[in-house]
C-alpha positions as CSV (number, residue, x, y, z in Angstrom):
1,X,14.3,-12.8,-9.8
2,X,12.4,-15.7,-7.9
3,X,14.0,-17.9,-10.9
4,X,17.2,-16.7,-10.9
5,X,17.8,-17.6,-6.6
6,X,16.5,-20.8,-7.6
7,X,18.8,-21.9,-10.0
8,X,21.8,-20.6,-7.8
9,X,20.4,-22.7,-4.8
10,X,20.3,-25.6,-6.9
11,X,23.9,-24.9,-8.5
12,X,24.9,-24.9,-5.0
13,X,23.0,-28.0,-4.1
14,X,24.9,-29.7,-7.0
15,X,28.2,-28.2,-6.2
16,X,29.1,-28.7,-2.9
17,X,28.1,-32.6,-2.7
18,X,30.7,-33.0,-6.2
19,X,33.4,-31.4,-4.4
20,X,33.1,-33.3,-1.0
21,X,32.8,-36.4,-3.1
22,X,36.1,-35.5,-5.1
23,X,37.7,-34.9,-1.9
24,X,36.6,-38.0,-0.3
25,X,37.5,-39.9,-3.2
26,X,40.8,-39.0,-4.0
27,X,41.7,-39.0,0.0
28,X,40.8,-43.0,0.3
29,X,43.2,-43.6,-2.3
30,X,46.0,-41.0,-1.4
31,X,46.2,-42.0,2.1
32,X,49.5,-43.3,1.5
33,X,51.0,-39.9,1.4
34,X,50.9,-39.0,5.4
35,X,53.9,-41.1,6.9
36,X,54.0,-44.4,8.5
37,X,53.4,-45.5,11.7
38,X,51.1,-42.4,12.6
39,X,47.4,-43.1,14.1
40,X,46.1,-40.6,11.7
41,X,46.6,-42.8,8.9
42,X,44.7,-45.9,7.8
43,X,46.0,-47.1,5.1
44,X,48.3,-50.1,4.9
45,X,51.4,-49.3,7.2
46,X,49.9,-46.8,9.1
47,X,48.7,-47.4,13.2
48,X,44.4,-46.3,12.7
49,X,43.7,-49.9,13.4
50,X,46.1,-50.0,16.6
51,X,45.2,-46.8,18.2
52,X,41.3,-47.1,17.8
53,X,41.2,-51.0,19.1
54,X,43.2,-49.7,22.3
55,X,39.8,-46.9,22.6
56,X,37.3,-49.5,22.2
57,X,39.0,-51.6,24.9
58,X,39.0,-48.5,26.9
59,X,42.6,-48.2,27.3
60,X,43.1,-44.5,28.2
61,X,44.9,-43.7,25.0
62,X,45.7,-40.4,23.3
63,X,47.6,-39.0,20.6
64,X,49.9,-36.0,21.7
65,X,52.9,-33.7,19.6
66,X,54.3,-32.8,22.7
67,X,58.2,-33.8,23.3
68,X,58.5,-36.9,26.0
69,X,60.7,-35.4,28.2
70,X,58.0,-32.4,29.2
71,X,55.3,-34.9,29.9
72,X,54.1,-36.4,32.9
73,X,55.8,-39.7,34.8
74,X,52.9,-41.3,35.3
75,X,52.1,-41.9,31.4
76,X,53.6,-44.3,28.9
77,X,54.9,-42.8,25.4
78,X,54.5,-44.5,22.7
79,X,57.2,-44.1,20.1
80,X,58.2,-45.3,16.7
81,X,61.6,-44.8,15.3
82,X,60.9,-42.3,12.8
83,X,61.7,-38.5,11.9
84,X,64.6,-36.8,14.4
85,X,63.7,-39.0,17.2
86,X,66.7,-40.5,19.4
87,X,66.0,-42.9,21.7
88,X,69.5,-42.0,23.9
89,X,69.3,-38.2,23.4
90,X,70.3,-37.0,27.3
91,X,66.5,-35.3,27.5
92,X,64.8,-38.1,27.0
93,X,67.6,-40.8,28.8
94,X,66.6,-38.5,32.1
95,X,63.3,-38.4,31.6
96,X,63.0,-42.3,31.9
97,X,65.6,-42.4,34.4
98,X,63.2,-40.5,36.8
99,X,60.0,-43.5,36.2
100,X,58.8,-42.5,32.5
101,X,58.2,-45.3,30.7
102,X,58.6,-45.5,26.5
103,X,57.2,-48.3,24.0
104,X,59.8,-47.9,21.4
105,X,58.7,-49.1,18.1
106,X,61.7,-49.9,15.3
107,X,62.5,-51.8,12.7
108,X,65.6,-53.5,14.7
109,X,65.4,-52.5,17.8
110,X,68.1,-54.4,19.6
111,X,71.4,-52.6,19.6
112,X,69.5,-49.0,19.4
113,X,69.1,-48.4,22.8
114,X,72.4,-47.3,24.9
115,X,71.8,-46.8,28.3
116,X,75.1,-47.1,30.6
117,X,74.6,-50.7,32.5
118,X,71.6,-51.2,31.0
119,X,71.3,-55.2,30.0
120,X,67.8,-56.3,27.5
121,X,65.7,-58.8,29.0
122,X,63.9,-60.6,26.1
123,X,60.6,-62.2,25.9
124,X,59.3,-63.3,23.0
125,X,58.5,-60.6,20.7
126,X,58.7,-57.8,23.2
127,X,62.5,-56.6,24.8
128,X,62.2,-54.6,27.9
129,X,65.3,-52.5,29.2
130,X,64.8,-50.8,33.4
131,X,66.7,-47.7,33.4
132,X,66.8,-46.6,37.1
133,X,63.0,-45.4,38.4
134,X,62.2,-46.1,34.5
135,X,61.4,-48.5,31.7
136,X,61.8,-49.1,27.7
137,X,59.4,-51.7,26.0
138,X,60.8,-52.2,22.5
139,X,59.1,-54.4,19.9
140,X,59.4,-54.6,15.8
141,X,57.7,-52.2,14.4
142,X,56.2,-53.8,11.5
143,X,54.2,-56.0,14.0
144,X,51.5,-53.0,14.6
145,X,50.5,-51.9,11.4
146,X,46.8,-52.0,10.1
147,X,48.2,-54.5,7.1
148,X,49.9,-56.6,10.3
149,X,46.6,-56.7,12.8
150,X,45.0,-58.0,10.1
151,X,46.3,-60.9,10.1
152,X,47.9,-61.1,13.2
153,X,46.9,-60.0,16.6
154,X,49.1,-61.9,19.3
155,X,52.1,-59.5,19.1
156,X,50.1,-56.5,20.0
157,X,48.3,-58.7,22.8
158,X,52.0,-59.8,24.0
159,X,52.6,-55.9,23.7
160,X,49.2,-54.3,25.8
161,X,50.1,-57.0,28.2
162,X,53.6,-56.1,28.9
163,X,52.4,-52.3,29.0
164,X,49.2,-53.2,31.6
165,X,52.3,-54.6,34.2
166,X,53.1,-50.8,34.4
167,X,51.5,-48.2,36.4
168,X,50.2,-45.3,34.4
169,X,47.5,-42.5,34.0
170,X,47.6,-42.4,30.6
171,X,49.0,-44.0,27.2
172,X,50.5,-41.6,24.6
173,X,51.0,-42.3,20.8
174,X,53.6,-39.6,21.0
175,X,54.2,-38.0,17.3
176,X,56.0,-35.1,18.2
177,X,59.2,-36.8,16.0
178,X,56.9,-37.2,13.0
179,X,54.9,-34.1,12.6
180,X,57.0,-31.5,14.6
181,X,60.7,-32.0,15.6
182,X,63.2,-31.6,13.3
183,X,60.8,-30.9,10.2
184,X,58.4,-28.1,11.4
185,X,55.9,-29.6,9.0
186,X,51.9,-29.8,9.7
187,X,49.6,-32.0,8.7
188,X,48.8,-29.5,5.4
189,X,52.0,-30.5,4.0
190,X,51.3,-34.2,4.3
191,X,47.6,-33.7,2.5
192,X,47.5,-34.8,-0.9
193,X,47.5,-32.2,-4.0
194,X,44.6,-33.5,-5.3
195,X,42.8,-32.4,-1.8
196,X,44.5,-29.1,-1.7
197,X,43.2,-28.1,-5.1
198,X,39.9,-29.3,-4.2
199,X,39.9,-27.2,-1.3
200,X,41.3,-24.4,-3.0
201,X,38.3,-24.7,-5.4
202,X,36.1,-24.5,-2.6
203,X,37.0,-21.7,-0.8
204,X,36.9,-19.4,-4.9
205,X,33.2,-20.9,-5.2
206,X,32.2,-19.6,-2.0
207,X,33.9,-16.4,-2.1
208,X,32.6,-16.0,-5.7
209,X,28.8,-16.8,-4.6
210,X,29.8,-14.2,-1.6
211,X,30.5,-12.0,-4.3
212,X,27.5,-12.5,-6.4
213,X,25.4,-11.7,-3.3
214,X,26.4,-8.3,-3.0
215,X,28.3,-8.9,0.6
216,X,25.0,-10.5,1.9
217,X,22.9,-13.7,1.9
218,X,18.9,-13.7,1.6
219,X,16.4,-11.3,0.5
220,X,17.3,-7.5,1.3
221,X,15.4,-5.9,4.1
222,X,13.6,-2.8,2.9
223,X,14.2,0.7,4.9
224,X,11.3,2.4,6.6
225,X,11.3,6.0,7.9
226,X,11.1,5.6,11.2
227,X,7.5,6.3,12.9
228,X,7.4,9.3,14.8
229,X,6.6,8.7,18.4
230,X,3.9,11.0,19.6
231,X,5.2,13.6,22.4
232,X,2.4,12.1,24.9
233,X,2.8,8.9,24.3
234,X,4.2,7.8,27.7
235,X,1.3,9.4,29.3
236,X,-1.3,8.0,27.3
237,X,0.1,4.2,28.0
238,X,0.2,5.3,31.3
239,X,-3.0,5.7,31.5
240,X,-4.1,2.7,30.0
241,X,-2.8,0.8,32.8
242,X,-4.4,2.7,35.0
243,X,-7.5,2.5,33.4
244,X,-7.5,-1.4,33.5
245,X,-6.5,-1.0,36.8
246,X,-9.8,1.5,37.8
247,X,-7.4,3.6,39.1
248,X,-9.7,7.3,38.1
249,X,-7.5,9.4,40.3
250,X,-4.2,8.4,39.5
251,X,-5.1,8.7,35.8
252,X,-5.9,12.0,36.1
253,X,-3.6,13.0,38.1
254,X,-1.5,11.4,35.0
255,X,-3.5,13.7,32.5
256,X,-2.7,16.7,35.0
257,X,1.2,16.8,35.7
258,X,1.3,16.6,31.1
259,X,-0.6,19.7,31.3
260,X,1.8,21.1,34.0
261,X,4.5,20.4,32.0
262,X,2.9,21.4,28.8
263,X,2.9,25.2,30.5
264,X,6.2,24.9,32.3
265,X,4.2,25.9,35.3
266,X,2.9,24.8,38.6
267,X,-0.6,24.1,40.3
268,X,-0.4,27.0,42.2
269,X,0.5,29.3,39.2
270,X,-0.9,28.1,35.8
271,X,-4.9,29.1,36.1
272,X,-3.4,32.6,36.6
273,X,-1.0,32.6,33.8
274,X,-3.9,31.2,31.4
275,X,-6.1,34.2,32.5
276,X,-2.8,36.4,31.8
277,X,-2.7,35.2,28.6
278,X,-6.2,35.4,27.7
279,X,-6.5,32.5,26.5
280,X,-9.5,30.1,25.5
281,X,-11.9,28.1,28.0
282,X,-11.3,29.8,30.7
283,X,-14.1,28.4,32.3
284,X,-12.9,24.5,31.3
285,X,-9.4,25.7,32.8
286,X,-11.4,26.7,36.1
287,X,-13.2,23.5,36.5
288,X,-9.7,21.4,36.2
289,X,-8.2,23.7,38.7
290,X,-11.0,23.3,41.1
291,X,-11.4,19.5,40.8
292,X,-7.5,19.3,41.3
293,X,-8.1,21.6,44.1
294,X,-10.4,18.7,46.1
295,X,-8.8,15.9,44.3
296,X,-9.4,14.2,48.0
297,X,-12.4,13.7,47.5
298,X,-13.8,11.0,46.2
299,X,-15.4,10.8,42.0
300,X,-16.6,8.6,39.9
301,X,-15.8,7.4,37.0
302,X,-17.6,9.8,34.7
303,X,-16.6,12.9,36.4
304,X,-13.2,11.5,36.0
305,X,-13.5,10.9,32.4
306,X,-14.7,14.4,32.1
307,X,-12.2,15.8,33.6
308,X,-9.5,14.5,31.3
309,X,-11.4,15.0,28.4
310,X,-11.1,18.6,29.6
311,X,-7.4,18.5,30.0
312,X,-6.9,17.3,26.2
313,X,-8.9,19.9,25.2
314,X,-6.2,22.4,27.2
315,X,-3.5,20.9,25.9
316,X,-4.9,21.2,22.4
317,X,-5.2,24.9,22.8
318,X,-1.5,25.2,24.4
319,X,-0.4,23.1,21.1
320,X,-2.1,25.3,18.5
321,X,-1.3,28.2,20.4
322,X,2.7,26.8,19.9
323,X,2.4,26.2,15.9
324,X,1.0,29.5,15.5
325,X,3.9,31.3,17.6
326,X,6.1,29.2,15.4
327,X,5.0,29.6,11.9
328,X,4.9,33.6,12.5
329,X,8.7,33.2,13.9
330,X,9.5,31.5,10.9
331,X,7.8,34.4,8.4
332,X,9.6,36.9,10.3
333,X,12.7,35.3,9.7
């Protein structure tokens, strides 16, 4: 058996590592597949390279999927013209009209933007157009891809200067037209097939080695009978405390209220019902009753120990007395 669960750990060892590898492999060189322009992809024309150098510079930067017009004034949205997003639909003209401010990335972006008496003001690489409290910074956006910072840098420095002349809380790479609007797709349907099968194949080997388990992982856990507990033994770790503690008399006392119970009687009333009864050591149960009698009084260790000694032996009788009264029931029946 000890064989066997090692040549499944080190199937599983060997396993895993192949199908992470595959993965990894086949994502590096299918990265192509998610769209452009999007911060979650680092291949050639996508904005990895953009969105990470703003986070090393410590630019409060963010990617979000939430619409523009539900987000907050004080932020700046970037935007690329991509998907079902319109740059002069009447939610997002108001929403720049009250201060929002948008970095509106296209291919050609002059013409696009049609905002009533709204003239473009151009400099250089970057076209800025002030709607009322608001503000749109358009720029090409082919200048901003990881293929583009790679050999160029100044037209995203022209760009991260024009934005830092704005107030703002926060910058958005706003996706929302990509990912949700319009298409209702996820990232899923973007992933390769390649991955998906891969992943696929790793959830059937794990629910296959869950299988093979039985439901469970590790060694099973044999089933003892439970140990009985012994009817006395609060008592008795009672009275190991007190023993460490040299407390005689409360020990005893201890002992004393287990025989009480033991006879579902009282202090006043058991000696009697043991001479009713007839039963054994009379003279034992006589000695208990009378040190319980001047339990006031001080005694020593010894006498102590005697005395509970004595009250096992009562209780031992009461017990046997039981067993007998119950095996004859039994017969009877």
């Amino acid at each position: 058996m000890k064989k066997k669960q090692s040549k499944d750990i080190i199937l599983i060892i060997i396993l895993i590592p192949l199908f992470l590898w595959g993965a990894f492999f086949i994502s590096s060189r299918m990265e192509n597949k998610l769209p452009r322009y999007t911060v979650i992809n680092k291949a050639r024309e996508g904005y990895s390279v953009f969105y990470e150098a703003l986070k090393d510079l410590k630019y409060p930067v963010e990617r979000t999927l939430k619409p523009i017009s539900e987000q907050d004034l004080d932020t700046i949205q970037i935007v690329t013209e991509q998907g079902a997003l319109n740059i002069n639909a009447e939610d997002i003209k108001a929403w720049v009209k009250k201060g929002g401010k948008i970095v509106f990335l296209s291919s050609r972006p002059l013409g696009k933007i049609d905002y009533e008496d709204v003239s473009p003001i151009k400099q250089g690489s970057i076209t800025n157009y002030n709607y009322h409290k608001g503000k749109i910074i358009a720029a090409d956006v082919s200048y901003f891809t990881n293929e583009a910072l790679m050999e160029d840098v100044s037209k995203a420095y022209n760009l991260v200067s024009e934005v830092d002349g704005n107030s703002y809380k926060k910058i958005y790479f706003n996706e929302y037209n990509i990912f949700v609007q319009g298409q209702k797709r996820s990232l899923w349907d973007y992933t390769p097939l390649g991955i998906r099968i891969i992943v696929y194949q790793l959830a059937l080997v794990l629910i296959a080695l869950y299988y093979y388990k039985g439901k469970r992982f590790g060694k099973p856990i044999p089933l003892y009978e439970e140990v009985e507990r012994s009817e006395n033994e609060y008592v008795y770790n009672t009275a190991s405390i007190y023993r460490q503690a040299n407390c005689w008399d409360i020990m005893v006392e201890s002992y004393y209220t287990s025989l009480l119970k033991e006879m579902n009687s009282t202090h006043q009333q058991w000696l009697e019902y043991w001479e009713r009864k007839d039963l054994p050591s009379i003279n034992n149960a006589k000695k208990v009753y009378d040190f319980m009698n001047n339990k006031k009084e001080k005694h020593d260790k010894n006498k102590c120990l005697q005395i509970i000694n004595t009250i096992e032996e009562l209780k031992s009788i009461l017990t046997k007395r039981r067993d007998s009264y119950w095996k004859t029931w039994k017969t009877t029946k």
